[in-house]
Biopython code that builds the backbone (N, CA, C, O; Angstrom):
import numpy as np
from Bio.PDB.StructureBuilder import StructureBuilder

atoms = [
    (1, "UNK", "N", (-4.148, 3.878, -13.054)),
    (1, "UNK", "CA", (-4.287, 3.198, -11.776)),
    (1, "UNK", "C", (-5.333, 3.938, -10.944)),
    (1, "UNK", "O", (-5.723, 5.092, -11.122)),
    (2, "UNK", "N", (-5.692, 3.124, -10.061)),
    (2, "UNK", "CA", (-6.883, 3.872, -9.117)),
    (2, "UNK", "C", (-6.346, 4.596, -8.316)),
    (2, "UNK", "O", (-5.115, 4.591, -8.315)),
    (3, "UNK", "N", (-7.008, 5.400, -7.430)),
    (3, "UNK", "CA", (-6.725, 6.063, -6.357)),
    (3, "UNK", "C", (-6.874, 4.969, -5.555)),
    (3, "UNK", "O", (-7.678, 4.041, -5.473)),
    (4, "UNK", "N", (-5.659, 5.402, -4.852)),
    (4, "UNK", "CA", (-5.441, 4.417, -3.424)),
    (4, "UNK", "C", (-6.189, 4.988, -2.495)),
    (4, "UNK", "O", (-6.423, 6.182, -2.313)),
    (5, "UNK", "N", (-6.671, 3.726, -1.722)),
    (5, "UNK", "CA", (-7.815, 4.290, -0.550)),
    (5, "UNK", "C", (-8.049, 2.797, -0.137)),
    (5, "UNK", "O", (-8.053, 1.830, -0.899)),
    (6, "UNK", "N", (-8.258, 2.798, 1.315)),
    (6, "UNK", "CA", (-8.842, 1.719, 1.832)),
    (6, "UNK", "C", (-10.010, 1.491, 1.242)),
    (6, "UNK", "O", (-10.686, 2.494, 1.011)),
    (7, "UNK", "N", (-10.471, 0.384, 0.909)),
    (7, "UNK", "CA", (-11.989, 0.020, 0.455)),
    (7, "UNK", "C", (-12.070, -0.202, -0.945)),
    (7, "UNK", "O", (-13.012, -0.760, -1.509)),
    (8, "UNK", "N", (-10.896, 0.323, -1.569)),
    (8, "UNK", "CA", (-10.677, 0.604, -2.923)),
    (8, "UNK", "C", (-10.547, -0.825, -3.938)),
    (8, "UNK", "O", (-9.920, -1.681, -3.315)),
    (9, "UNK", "N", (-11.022, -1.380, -5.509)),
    (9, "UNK", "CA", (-10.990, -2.111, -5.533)),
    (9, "UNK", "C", (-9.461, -2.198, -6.483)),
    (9, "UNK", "O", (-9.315, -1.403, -7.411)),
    (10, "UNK", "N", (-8.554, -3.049, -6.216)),
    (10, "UNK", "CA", (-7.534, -2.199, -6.879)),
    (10, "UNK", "C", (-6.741, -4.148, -7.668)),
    (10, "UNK", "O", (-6.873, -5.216, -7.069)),
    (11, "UNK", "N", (-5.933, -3.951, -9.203)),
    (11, "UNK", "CA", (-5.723, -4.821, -9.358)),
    (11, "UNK", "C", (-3.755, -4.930, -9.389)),
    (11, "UNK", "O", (-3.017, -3.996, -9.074)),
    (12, "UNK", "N", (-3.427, -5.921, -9.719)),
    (12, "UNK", "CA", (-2.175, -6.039, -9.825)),
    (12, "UNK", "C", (-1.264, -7.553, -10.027)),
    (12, "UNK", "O", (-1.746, -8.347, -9.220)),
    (13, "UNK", "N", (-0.240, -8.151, -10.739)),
    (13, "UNK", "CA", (0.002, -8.825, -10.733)),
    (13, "UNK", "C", (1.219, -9.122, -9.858)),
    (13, "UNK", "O", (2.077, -8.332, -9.466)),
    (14, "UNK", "N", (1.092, -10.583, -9.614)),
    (14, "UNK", "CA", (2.086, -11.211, -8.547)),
    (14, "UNK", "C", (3.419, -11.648, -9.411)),
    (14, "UNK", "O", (3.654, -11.459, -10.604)),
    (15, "UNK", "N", (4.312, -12.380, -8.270)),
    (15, "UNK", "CA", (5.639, -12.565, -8.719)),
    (15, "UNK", "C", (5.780, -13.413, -10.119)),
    (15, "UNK", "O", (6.665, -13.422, -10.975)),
    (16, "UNK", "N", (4.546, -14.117, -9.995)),
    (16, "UNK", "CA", (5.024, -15.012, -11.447)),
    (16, "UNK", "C", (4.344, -14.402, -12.765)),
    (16, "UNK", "O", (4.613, -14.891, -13.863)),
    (17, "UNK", "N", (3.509, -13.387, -12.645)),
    (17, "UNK", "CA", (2.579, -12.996, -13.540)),
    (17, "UNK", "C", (1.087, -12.601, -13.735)),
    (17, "UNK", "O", (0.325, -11.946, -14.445)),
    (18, "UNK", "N", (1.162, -13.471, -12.578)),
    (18, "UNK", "CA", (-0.846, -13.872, -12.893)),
    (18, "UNK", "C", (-1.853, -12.438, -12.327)),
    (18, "UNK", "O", (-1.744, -11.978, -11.191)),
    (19, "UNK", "N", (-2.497, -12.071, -13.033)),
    (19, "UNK", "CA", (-3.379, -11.057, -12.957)),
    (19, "UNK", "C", (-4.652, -11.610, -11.767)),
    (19, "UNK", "O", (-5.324, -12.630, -11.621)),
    (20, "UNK", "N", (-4.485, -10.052, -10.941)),
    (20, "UNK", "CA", (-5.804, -10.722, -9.246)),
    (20, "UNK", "C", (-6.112, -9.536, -9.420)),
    (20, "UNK", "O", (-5.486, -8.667, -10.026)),
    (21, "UNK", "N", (-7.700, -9.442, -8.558)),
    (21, "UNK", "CA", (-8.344, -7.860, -8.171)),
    (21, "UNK", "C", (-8.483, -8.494, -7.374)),
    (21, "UNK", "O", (-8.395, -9.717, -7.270)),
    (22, "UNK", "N", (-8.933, -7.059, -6.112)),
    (22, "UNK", "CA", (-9.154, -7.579, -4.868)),
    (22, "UNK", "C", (-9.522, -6.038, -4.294)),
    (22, "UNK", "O", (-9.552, -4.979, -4.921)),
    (23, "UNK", "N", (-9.735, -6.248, -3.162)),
    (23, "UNK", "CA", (-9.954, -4.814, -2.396)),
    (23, "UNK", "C", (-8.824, -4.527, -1.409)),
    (23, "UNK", "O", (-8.383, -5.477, -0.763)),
    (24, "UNK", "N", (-8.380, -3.459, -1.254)),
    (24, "UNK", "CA", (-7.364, -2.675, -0.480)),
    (24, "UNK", "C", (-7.511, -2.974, 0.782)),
    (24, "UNK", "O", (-8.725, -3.169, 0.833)),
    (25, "UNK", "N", (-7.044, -3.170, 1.996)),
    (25, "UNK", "CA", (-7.897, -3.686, 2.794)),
    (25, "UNK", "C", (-7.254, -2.622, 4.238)),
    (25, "UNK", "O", (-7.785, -1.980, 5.144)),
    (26, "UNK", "N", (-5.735, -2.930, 3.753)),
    (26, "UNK", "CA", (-4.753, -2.397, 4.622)),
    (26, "UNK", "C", (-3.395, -1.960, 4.091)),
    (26, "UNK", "O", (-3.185, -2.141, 2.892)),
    (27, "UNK", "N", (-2.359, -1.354, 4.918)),
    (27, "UNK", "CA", (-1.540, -0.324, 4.586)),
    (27, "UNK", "C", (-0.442, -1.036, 5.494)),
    (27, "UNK", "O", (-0.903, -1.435, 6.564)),
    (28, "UNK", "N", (0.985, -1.292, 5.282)),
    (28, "UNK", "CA", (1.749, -1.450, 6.091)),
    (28, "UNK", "C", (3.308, -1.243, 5.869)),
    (28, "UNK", "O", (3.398, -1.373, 4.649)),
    (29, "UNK", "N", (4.534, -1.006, 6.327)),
    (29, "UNK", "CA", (5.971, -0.891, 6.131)),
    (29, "UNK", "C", (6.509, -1.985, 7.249)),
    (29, "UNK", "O", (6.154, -2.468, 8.324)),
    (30, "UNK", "N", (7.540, -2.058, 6.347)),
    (30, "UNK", "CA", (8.537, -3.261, 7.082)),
    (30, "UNK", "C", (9.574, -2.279, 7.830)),
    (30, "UNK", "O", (10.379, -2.618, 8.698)),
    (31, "UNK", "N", (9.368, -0.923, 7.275)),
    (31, "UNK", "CA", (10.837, 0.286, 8.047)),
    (31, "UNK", "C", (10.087, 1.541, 8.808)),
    (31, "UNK", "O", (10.614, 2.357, 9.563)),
    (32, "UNK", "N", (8.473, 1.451, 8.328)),
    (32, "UNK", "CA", (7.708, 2.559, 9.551)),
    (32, "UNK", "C", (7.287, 1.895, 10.137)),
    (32, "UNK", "O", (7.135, 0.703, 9.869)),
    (33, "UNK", "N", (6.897, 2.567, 11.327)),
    (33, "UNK", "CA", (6.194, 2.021, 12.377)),
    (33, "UNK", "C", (4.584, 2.120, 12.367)),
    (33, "UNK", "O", (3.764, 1.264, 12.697)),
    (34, "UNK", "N", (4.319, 3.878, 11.721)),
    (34, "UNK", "CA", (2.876, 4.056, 11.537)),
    (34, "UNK", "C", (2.321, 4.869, 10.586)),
    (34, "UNK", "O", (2.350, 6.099, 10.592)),
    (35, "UNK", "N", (1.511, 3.729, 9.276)),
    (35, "UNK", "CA", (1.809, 4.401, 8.244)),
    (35, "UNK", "C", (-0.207, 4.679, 7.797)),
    (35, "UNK", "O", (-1.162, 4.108, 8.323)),
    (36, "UNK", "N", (-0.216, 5.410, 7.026)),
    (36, "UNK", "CA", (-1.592, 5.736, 6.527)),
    (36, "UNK", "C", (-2.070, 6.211, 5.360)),
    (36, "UNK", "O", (-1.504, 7.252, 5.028)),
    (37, "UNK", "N", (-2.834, 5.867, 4.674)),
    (37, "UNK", "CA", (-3.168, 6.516, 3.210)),
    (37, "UNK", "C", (-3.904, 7.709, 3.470)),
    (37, "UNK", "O", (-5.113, 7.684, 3.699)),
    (38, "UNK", "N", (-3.432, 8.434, 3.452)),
    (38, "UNK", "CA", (-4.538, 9.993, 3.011)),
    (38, "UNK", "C", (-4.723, 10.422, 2.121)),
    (38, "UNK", "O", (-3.744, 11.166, 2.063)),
    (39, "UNK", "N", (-5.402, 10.640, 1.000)),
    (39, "UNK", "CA", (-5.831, 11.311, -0.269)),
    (39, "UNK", "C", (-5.355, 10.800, -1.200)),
    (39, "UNK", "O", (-4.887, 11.443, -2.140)),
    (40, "UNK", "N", (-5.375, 9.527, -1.131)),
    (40, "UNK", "CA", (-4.198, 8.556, -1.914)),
    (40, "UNK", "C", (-3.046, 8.631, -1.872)),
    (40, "UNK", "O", (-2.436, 8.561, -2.939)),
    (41, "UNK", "N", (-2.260, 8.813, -0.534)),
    (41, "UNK", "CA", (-0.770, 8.766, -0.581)),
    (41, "UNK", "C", (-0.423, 8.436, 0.639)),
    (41, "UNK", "O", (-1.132, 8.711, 1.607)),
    (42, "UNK", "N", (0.573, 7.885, 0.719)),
    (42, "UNK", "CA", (0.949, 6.949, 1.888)),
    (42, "UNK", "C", (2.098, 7.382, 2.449)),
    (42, "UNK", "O", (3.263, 7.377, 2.052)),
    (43, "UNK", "N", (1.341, 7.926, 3.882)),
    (43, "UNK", "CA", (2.124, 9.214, 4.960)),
    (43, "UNK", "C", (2.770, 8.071, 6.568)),
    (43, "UNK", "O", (1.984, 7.315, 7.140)),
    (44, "UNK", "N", (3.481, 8.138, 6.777)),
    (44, "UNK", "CA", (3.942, 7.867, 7.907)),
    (44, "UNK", "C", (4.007, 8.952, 9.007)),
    (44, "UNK", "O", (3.813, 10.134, 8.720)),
    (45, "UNK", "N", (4.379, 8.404, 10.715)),
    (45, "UNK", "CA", (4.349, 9.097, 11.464)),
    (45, "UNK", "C", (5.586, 9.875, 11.743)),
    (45, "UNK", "O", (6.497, 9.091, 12.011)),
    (46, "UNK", "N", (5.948, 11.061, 11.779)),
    (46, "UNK", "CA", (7.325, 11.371, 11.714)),
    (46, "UNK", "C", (7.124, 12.102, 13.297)),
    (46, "UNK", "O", (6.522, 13.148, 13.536)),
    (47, "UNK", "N", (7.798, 11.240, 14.232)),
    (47, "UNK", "CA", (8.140, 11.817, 15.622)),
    (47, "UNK", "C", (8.733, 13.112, 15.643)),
    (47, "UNK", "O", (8.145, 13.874, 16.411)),
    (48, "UNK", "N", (10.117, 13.814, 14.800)),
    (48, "UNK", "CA", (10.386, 14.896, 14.443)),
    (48, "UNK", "C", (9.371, 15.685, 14.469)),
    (48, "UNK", "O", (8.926, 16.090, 15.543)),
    (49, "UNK", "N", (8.888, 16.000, 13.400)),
    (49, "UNK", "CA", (7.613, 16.958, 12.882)),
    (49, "UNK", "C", (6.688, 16.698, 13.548)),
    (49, "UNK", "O", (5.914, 17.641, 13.713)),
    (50, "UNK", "N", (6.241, 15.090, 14.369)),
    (50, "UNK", "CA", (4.665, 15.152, 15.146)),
    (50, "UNK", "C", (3.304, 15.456, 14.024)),
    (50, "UNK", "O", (2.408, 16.295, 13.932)),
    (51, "UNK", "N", (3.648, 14.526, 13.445)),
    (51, "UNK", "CA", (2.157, 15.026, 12.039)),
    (51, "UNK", "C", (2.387, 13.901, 10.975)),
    (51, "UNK", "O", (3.050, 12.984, 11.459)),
    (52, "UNK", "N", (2.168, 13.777, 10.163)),
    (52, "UNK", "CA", (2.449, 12.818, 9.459)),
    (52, "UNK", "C", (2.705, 12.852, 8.079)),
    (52, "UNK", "O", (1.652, 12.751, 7.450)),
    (53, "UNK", "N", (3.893, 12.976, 7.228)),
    (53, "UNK", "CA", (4.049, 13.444, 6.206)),
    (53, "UNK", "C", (4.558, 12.286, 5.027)),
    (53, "UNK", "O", (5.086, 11.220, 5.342)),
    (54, "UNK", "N", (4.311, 12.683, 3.716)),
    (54, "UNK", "CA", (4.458, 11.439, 2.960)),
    (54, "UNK", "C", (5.870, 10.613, 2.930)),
    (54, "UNK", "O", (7.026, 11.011, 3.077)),
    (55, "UNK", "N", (5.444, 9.578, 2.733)),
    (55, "UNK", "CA", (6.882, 8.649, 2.742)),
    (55, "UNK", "C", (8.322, 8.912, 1.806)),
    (55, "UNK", "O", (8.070, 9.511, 0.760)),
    (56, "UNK", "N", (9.363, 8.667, 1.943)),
    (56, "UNK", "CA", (10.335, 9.184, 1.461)),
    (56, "UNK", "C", (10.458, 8.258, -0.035)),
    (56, "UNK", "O", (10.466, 7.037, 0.116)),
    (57, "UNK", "N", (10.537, 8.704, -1.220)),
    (57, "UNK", "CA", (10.667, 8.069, -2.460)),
    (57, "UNK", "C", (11.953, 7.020, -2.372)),
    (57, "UNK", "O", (12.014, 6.276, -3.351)),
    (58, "UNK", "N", (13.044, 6.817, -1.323)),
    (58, "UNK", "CA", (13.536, 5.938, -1.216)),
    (58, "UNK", "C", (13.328, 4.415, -0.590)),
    (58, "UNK", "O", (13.861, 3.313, -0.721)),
    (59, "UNK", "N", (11.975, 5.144, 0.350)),
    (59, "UNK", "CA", (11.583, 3.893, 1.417)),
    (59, "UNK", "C", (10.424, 3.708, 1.077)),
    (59, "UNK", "O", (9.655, 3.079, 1.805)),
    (60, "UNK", "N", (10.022, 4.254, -0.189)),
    (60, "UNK", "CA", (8.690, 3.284, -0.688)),
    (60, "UNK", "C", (8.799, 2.181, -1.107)),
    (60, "UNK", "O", (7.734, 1.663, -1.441)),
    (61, "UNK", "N", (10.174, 1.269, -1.294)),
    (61, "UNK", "CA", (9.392, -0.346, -1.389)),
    (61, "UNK", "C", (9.191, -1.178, -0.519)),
    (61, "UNK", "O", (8.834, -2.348, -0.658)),
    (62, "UNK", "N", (9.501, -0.381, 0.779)),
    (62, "UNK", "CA", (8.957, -0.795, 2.382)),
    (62, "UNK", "C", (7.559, -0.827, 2.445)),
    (62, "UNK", "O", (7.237, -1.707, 3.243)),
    (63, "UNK", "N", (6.601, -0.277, 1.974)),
    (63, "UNK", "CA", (5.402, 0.202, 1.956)),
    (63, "UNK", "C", (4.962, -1.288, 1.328)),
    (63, "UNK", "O", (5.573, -1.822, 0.403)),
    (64, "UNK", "N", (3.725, -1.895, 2.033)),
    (64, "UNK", "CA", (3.094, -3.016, 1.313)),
    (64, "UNK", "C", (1.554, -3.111, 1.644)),
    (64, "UNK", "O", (1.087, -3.150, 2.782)),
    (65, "UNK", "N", (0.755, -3.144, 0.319)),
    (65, "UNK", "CA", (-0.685, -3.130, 0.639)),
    (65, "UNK", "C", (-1.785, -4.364, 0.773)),
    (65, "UNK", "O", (-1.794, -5.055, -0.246)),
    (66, "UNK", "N", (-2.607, -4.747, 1.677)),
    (66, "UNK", "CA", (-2.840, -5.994, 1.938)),
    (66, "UNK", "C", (-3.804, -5.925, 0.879)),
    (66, "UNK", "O", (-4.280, -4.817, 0.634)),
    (67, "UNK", "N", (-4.101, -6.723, 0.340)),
    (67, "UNK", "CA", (-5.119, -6.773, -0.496)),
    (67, "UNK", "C", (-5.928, -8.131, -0.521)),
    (67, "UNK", "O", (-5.189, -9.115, -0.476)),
    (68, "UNK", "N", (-7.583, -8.465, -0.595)),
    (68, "UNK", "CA", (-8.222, -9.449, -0.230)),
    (68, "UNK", "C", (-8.736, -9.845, -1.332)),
    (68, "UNK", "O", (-9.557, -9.123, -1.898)),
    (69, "UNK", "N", (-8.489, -10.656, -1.685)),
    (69, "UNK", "CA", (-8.805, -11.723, -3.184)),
    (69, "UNK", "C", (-9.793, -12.631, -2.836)),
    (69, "UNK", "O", (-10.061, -12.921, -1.670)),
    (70, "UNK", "N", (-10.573, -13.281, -4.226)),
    (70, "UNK", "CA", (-11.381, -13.951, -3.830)),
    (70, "UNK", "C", (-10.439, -16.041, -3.617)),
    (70, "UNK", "O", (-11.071, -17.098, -3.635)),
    (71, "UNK", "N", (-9.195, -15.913, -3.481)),
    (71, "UNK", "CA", (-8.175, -17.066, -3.007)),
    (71, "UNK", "C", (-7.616, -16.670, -1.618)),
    (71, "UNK", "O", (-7.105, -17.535, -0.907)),
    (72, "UNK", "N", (-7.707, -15.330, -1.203)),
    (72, "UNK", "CA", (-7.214, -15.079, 0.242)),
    (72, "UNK", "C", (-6.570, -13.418, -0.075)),
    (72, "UNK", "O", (-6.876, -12.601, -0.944)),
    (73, "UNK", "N", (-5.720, -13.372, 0.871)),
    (73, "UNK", "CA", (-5.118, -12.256, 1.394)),
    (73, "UNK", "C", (-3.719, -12.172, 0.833)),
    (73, "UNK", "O", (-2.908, -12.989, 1.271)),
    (74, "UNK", "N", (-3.136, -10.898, -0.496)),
    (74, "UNK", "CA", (-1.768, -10.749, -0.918)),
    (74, "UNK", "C", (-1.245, -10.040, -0.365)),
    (74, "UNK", "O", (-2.018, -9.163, 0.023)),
    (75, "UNK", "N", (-0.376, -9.905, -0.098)),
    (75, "UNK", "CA", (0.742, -8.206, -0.014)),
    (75, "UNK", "C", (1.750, -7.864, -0.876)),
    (75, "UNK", "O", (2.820, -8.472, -0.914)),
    (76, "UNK", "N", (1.410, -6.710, -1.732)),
    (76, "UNK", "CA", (1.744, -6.119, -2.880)),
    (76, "UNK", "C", (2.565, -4.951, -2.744)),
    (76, "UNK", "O", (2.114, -4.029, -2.064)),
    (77, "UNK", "N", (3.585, -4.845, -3.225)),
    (77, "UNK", "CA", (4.243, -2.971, -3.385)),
    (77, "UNK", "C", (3.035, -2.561, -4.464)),
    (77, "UNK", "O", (2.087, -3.104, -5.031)),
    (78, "UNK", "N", (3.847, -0.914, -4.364)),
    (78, "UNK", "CA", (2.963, -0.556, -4.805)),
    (78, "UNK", "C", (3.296, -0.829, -6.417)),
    (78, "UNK", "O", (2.355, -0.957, -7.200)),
    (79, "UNK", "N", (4.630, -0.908, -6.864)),
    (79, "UNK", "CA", (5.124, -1.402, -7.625)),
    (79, "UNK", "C", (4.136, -2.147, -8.967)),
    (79, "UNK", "O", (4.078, -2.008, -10.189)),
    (80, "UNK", "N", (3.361, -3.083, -7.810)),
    (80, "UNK", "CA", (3.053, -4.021, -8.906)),
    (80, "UNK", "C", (1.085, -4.276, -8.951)),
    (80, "UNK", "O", (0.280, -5.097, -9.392)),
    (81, "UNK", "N", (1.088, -2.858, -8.114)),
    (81, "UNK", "CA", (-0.656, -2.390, -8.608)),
    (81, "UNK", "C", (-0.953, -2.058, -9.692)),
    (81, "UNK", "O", (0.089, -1.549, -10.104)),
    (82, "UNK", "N", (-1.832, -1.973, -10.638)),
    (82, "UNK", "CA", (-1.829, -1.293, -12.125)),
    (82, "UNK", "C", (-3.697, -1.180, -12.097)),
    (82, "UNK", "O", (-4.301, -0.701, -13.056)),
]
sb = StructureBuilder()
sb.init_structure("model")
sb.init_model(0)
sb.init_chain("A")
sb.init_seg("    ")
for serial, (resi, resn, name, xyz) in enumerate(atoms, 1):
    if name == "N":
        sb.init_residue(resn, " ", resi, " ")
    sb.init_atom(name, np.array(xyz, "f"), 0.0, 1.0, " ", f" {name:<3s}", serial, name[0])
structure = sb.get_structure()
């Protein structure tokens, strides 16, 4: 798999199967509030600590990456990037 990074061209299949590429576009959680890729890894804001440290291996399938196809705009876990 690629390194995750905004700009990145990254592929993955959807719920029924079908194979898309597209570019990374954006970063988002349905359970953080403010989340960010740094060095390929996807850090949220932790008010505690004040800094931003990587996401918890339980609440990564909160994490969803927008990705821009040449049919429109998906949102993917990371799950199902390859």
């Amino acid at each position: 798999m690629v390194k995750l990074e905004i700009g990145a061209v990254v592929s993955f299949i959807n719920e029924v199967g079908d194979k898309f590429t597209g570019e990374l576009s954006e970063v988002s959680s349905d359970f953080y509030d403010d989340v960010k890729l740094e060095n390929g890894v996807v850090t949220y804001w932790s008010k505690k600590t004040k800094k931003y440290v990587p996401v918890k291996e339980k609440n990564k399938e909160s994490i969803f990456f927008e990705i821009k196809t040449a049919l429109g705009v998906e949102f993917v876990t990371e799950s199902e990037l390859f």
